[in-house]
C-alpha positions as a Markdown table, in Angstrom:
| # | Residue | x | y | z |
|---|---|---|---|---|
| 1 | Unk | 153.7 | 48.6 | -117.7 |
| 2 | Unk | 150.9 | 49.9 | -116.3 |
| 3 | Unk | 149.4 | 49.0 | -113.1 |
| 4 | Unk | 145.8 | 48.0 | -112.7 |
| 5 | Unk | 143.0 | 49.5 | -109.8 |
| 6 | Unk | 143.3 | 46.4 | -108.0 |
| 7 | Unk | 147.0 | 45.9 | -108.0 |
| 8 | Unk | 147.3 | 49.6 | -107.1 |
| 9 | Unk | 145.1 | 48.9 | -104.2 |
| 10 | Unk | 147.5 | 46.0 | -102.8 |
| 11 | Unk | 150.4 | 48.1 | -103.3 |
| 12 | Unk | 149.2 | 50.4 | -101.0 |
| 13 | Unk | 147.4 | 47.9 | -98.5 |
| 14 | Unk | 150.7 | 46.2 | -98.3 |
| 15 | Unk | 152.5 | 49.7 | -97.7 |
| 16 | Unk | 150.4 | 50.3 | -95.1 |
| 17 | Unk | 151.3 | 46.5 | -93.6 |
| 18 | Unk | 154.7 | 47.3 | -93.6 |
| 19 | Unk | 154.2 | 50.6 | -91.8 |
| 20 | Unk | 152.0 | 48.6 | -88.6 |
| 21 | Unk | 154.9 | 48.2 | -87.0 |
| 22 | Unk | 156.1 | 51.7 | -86.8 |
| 23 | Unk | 152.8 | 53.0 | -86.6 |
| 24 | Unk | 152.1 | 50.8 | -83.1 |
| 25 | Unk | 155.3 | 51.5 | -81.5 |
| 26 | Unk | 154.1 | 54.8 | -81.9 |
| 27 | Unk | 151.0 | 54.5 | -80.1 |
| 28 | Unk | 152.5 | 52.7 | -77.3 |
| 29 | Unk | 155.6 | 55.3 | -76.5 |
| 30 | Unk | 152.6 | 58.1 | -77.0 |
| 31 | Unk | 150.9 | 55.5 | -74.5 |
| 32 | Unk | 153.1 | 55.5 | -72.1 |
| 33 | Unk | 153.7 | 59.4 | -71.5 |
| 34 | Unk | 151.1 | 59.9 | -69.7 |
| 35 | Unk | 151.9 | 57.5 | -67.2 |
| 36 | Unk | 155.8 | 58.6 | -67.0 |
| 37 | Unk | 154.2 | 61.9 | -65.9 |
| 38 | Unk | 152.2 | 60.9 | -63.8 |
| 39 | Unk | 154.5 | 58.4 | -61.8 |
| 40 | Unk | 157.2 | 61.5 | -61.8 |
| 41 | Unk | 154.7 | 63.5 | -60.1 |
| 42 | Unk | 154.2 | 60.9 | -57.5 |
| 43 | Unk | 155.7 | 61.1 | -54.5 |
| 44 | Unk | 159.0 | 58.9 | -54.2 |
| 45 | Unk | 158.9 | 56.5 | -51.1 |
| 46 | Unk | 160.5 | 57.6 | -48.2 |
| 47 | Unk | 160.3 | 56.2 | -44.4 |
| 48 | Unk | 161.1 | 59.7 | -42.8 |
| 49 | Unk | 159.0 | 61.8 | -44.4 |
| 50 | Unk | 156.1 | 59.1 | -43.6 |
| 51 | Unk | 156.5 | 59.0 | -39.9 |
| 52 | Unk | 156.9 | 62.8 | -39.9 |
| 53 | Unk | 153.3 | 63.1 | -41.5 |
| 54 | Unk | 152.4 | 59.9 | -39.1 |
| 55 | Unk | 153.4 | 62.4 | -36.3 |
| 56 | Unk | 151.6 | 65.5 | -36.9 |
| 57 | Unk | 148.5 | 63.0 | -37.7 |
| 58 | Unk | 148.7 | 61.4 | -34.1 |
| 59 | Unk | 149.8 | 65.1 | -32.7 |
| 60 | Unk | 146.4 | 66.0 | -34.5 |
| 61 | Unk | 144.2 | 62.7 | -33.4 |
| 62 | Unk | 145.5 | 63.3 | -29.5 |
| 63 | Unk | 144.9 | 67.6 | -29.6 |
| 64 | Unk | 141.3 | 66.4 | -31.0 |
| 65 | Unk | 140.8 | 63.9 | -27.8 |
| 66 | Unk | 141.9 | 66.6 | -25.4 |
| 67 | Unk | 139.9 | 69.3 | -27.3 |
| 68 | Unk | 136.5 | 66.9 | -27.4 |
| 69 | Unk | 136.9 | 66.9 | -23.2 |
| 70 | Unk | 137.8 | 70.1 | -23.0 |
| 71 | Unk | 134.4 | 71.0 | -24.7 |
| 72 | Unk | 132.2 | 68.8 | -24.2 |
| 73 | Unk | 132.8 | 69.8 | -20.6 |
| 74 | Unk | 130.8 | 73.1 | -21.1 |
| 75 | Unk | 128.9 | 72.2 | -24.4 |
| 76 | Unk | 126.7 | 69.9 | -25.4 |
| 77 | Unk | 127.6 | 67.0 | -27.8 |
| 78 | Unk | 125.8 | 68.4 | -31.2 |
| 79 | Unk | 126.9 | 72.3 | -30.7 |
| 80 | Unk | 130.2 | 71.1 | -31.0 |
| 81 | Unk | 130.1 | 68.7 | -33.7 |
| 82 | Unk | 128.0 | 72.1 | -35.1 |
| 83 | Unk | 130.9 | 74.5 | -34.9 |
| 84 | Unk | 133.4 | 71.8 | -35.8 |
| 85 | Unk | 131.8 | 71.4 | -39.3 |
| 86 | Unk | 130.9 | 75.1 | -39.8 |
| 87 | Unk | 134.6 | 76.2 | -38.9 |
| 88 | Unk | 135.8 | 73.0 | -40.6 |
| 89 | Unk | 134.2 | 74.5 | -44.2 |
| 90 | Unk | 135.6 | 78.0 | -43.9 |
| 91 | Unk | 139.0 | 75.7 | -43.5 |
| 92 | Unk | 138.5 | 74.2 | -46.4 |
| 93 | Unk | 136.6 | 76.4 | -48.8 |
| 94 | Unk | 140.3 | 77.4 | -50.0 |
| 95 | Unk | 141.4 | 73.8 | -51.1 |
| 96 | Unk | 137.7 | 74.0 | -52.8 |
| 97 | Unk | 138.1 | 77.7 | -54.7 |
| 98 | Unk | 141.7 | 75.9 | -56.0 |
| 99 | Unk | 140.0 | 72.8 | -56.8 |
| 100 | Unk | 137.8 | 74.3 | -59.8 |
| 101 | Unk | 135.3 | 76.0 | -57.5 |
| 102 | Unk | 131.7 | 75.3 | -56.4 |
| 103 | Unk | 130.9 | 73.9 | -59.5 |
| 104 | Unk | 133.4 | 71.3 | -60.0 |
| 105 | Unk | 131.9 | 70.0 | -56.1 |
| 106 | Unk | 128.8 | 68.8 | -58.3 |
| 107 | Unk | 127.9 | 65.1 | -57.8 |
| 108 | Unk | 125.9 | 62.7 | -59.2 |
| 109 | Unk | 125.5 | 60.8 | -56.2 |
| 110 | Unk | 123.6 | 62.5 | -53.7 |
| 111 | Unk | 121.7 | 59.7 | -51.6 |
| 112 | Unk | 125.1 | 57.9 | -51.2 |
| 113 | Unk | 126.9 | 61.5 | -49.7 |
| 114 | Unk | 123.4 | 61.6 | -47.8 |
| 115 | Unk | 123.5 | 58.0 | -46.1 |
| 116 | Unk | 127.3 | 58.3 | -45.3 |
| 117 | Unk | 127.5 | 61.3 | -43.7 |
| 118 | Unk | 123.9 | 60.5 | -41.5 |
| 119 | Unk | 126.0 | 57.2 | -40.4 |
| 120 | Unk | 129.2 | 59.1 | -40.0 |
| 121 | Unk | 127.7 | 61.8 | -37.8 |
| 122 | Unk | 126.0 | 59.3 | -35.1 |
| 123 | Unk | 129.4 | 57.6 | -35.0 |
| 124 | Unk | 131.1 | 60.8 | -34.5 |
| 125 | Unk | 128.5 | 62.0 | -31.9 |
| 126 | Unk | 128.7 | 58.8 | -29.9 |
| 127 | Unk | 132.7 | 58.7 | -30.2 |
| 128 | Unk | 132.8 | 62.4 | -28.6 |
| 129 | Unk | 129.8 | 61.4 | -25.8 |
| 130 | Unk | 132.2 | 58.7 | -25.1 |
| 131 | Unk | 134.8 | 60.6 | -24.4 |
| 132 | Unk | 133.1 | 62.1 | -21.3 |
| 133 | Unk | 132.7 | 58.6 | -20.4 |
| 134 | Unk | 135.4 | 56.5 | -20.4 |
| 135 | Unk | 139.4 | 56.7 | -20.1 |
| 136 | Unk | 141.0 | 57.6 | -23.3 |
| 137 | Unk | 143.0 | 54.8 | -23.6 |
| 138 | Unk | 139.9 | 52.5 | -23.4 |
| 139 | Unk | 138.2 | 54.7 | -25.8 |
| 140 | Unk | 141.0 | 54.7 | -28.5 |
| 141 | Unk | 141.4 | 50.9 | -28.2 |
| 142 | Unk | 137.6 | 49.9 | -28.8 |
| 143 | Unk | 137.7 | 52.7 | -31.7 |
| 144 | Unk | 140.6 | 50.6 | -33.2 |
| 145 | Unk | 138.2 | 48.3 | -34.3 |
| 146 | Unk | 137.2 | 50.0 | -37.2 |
| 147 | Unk | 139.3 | 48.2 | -39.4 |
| 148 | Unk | 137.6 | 44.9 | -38.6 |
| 149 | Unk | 133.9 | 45.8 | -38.9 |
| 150 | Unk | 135.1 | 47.5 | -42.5 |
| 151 | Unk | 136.5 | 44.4 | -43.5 |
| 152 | Unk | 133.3 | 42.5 | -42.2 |
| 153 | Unk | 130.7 | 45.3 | -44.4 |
| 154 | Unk | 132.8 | 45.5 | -47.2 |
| 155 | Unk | 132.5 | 41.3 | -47.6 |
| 156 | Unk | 128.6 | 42.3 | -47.2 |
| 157 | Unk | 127.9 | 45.1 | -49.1 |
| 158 | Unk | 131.3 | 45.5 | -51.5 |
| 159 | Unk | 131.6 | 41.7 | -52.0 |
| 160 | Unk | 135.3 | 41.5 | -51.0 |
| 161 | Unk | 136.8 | 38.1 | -50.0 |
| 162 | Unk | 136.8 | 36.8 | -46.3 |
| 163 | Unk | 140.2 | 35.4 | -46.7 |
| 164 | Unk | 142.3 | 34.0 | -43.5 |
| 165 | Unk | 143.7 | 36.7 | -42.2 |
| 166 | Unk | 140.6 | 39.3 | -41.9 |
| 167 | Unk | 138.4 | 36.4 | -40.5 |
| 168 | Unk | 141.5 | 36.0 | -37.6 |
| 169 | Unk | 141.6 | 39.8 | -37.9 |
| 170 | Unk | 138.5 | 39.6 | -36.9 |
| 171 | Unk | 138.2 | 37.0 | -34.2 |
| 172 | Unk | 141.1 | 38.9 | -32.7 |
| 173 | Unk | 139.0 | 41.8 | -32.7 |
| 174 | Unk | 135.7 | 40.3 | -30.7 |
| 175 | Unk | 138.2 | 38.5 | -28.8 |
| 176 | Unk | 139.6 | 41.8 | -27.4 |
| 177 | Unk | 136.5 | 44.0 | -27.3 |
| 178 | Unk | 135.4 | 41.4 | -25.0 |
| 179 | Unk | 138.4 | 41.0 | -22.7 |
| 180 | Unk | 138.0 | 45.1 | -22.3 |
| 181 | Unk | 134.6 | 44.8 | -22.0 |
| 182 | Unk | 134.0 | 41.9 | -19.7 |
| 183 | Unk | 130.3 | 41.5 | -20.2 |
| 184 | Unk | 129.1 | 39.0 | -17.1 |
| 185 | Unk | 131.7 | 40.5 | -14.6 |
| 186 | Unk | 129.5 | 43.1 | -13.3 |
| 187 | Unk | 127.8 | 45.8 | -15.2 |
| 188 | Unk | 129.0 | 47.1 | -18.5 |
| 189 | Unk | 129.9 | 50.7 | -18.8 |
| 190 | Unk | 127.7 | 52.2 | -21.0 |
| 191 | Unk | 130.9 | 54.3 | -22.8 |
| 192 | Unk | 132.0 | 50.5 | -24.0 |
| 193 | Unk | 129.2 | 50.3 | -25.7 |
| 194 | Unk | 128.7 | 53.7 | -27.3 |
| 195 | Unk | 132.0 | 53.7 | -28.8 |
| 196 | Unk | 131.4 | 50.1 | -30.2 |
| 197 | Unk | 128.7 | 51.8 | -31.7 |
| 198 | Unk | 130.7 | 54.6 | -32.9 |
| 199 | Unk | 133.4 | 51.9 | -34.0 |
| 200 | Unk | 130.9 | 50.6 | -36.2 |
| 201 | Unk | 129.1 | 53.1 | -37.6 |
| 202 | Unk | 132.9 | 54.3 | -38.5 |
| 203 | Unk | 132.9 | 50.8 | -40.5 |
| 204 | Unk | 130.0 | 51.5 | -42.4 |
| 205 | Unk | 131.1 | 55.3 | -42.9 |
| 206 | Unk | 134.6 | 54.0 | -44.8 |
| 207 | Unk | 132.8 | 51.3 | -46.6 |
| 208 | Unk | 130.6 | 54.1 | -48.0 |
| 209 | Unk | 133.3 | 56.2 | -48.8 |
| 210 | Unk | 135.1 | 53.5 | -50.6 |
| 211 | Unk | 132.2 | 53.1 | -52.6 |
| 212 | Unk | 132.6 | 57.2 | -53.0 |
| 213 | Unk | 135.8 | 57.4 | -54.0 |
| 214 | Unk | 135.4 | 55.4 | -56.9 |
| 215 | Unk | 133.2 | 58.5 | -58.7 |
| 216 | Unk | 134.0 | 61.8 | -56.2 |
| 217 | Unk | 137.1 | 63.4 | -55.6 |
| 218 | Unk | 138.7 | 63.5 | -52.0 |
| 219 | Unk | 138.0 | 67.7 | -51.7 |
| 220 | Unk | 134.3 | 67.1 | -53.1 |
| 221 | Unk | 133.3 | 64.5 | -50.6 |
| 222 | Unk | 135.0 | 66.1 | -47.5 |
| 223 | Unk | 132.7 | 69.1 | -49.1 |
| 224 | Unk | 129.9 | 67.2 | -48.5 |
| 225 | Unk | 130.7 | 65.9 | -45.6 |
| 226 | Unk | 130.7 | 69.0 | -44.3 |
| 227 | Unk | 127.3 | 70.8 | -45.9 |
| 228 | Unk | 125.5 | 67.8 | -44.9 |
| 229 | Unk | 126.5 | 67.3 | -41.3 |
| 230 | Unk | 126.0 | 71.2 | -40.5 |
| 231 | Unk | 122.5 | 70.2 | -41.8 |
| 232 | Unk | 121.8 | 67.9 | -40.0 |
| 233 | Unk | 123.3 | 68.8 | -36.5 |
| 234 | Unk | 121.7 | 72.0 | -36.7 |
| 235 | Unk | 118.3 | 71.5 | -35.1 |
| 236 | Unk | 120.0 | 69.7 | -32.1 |
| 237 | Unk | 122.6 | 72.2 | -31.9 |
| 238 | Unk | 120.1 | 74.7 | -31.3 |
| 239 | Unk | 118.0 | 72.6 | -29.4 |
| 240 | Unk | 120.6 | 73.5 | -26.2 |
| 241 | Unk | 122.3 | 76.2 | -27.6 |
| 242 | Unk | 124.9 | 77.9 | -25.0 |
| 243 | Unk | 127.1 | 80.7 | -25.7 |
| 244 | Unk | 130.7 | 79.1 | -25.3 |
| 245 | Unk | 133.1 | 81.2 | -23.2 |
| 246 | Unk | 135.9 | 83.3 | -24.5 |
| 247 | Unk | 137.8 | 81.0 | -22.9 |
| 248 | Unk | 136.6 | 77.8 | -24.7 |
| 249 | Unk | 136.9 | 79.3 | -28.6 |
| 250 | Unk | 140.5 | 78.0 | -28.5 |
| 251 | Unk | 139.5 | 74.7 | -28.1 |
| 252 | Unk | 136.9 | 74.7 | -30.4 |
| 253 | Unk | 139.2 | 75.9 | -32.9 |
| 254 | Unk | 141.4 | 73.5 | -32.3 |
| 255 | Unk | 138.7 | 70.4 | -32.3 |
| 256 | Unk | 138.1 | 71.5 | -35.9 |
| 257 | Unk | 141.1 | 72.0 | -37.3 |
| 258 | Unk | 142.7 | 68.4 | -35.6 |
| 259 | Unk | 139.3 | 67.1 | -36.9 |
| 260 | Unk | 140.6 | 67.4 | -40.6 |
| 261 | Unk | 144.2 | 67.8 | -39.6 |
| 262 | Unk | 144.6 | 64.0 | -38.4 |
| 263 | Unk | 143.2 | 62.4 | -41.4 |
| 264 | Unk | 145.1 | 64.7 | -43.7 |
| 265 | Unk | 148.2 | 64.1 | -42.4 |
| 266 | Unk | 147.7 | 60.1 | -42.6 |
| 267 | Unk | 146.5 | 61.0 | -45.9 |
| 268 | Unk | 149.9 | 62.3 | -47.1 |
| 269 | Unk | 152.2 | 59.3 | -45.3 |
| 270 | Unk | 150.3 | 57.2 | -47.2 |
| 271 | Unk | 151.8 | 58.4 | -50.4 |
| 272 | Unk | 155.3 | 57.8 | -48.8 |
| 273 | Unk | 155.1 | 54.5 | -47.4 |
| 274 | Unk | 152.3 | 51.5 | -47.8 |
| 275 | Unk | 149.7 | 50.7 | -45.1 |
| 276 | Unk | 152.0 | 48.1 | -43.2 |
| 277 | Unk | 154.5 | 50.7 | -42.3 |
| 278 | Unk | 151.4 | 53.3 | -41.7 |
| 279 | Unk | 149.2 | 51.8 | -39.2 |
| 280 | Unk | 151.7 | 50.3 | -36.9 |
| 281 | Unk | 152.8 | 54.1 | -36.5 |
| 282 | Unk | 148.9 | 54.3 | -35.7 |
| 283 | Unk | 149.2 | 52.0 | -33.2 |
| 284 | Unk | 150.8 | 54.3 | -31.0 |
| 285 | Unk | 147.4 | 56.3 | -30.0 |
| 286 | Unk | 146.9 | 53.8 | -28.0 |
| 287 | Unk | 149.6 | 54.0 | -25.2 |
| 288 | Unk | 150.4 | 57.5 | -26.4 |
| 289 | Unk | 146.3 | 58.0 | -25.0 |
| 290 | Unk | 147.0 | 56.1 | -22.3 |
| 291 | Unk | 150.0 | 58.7 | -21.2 |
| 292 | Unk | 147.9 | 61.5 | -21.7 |
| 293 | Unk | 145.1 | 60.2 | -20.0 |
| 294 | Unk | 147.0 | 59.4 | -16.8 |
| 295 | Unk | 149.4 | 63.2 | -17.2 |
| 296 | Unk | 146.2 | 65.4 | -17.5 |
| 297 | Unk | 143.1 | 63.6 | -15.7 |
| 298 | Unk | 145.0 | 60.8 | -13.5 |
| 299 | Unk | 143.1 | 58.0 | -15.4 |
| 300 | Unk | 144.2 | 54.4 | -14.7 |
| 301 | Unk | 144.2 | 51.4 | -17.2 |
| 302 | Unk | 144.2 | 47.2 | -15.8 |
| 303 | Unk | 145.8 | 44.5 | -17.3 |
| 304 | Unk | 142.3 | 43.7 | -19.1 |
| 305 | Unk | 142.5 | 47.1 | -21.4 |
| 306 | Unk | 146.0 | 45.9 | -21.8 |
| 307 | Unk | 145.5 | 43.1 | -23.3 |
| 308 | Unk | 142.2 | 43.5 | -25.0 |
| 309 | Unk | 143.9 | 46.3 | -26.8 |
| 310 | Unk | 146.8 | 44.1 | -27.8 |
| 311 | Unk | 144.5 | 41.4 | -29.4 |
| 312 | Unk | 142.7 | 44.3 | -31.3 |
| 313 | Unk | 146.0 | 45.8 | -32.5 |
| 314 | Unk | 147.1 | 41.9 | -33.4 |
| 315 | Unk | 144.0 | 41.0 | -35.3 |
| 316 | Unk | 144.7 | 45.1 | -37.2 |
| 317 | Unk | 148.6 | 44.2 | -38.4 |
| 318 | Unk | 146.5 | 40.7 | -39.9 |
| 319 | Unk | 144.4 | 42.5 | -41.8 |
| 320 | Unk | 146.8 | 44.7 | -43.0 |
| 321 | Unk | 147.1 | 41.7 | -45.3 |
| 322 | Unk | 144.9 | 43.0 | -46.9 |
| 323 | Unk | 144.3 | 45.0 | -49.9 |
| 324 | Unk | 146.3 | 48.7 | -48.9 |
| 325 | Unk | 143.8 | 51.3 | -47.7 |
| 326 | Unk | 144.4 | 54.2 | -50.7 |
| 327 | Unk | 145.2 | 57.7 | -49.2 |
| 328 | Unk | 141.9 | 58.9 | -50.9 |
| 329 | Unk | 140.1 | 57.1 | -48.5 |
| 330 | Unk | 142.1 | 58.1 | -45.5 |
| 331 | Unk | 141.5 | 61.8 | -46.6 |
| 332 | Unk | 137.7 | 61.4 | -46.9 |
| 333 | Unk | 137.1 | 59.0 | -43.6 |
């Protein structure tokens, strides 16, 4: 018999029905290779490995403290910050060349790289004039409130939810801040209130790079970070230029390298272990400061620093409650 257009038609619509589900079962194992390779290539979890890299990060964060006195002692704030980023490129102009190059350092976001690094540099200038300032220990617990003013921007400017624990996270915070501070009692050191500054401007640095992140690659925005604050610290670098000593260069050396060091290193126990197993580890700058505060430059700390820095820590572990901080942002902070 023979078969008409229309009937042939059917035939093979209905051929084509009966092949669907094949056909999508395909597609979805096809799917889900990509992903299989990528979560091989992931790192597997592993507690050790992060508080080895949680180690060298803190190693890193206290060489930098000890490196910022150590300069700042013969040169002024902005050469140093100067030589930091101009040593810090050279650094990492390999990772860049194996990273597809100049080019592939292109972004389509200028102003934003522009308006972080401006912010990130007065925080970093203020956090190093601090340090000339202030005890370490007192230093490293004001700086630890970083984590609340992010949380407070990133409800501002990112829209994120203000949900219990960051608002207690943040109460805690103030709470502390103001115990170390004690405005009324007396006058208030003026390194309090440069490294709240720098705390803050920190805040709005990583609420920036969040927003980064989401377009630039971790190696193209630390390139940035890098052109753009040897821009602008130039001019006041020069400003009251001094030859350092043959004696300081190992210092500076070291300021630069511990500068990108300590956030590469938190970086990498990131990918072994979530945030709430991280920054407790962090937590130990703080009395690890205070140690090397008192063993190199006989610096004291009262029961007020004490337990300011406790509340701050306290209202940090609730906000850990939070959303986990990605490594990429770690890396580029």
């Amino acid at each position: 018999m023979a078969v008409s257009g229309s009937a042939r038609s059917m035939t093979v619509l209905e051929r084509h029905r009966c092949n669907w589900p094949r056909r999508m079962e395909q597609l979805t194992i096809a799917a889900k290779a990509p992903a299989c390779e990528i979560a091989a290539m992931a790192p597997t979890p592993s507690i050790p490995k992060a508080a080895f890299w949680m180690a060298l990060s803190i190693t890193s964060f206290l060489g930098m403290s000890i490196a910022g006195r150590a300069t700042t002692a013969e040169l002024n704030v902005f050469q140093v910050l100067e030589l930091r980023s101009v040593i810090g490129f050279f650094i990492l102009l390999p990772l860049v060349l194996t990273s597809g190059g100049l080019a592939a350092m292109r972004t389509q976001r200028p102003l934003a790289h522009i308006a972080r690094n401006v912010v990130h540099y007065t925080g970093q200038a203020a956090w190093l004039y601090a340090l000339t300032l202030i005890p370490l220990a007192v230093l490293i617990s004001i700086e630890f409130t970083t984590p609340i003013w992010t949380a407070i921007l990133a409800v501002t400017f990112l829209g994120e939810r203000l949900s219990r624990p960051k608002l207690a996270a943040v109460v805690l915070g103030l709470i502390g801040v103001v115990v170390i501070v004690r405005p009324g009692v007396g006058s208030i050191d003026p390194g309090h209130l440069v490294v709240l500054g720098a705390a803050v401007c920190f805040g709005v640095s990583l609420v920036l790079v969040k927003s980064l992140t989401r377009t630039d690659s971790v190696v193209r925005i630390i390139f940035w970070m890098l052109i753009i604050q040897s821009a602008v610290g130039l001019i006041p670098a020069l400003y009251e230029w001094r030859t350092p000593s043959l004696e300081l260069w190992p210092w500076i050396l070291l300021i630069a390298f511990t500068g990108m060091s300590s956030h590469f290193c938190m970086a990498r126990a990131l990918t072994y272990a979530d945030a709430t197993v991280i920054s407790p580890m962090d937590f130990l700058r703080v009395p690890l400061s205070a140690l090397v505060g008192w063993l190199l430059y006989q610096e004291q700390i009262d029961a007020f620093t004490a337990g300011g820095a406790l509340l701050i820590l306290m209202g940090n572990l609730l906000n850990l409650q939070r959303k986990p901080v990605r490594a990429a942002e770690v890396a580029a902070s």
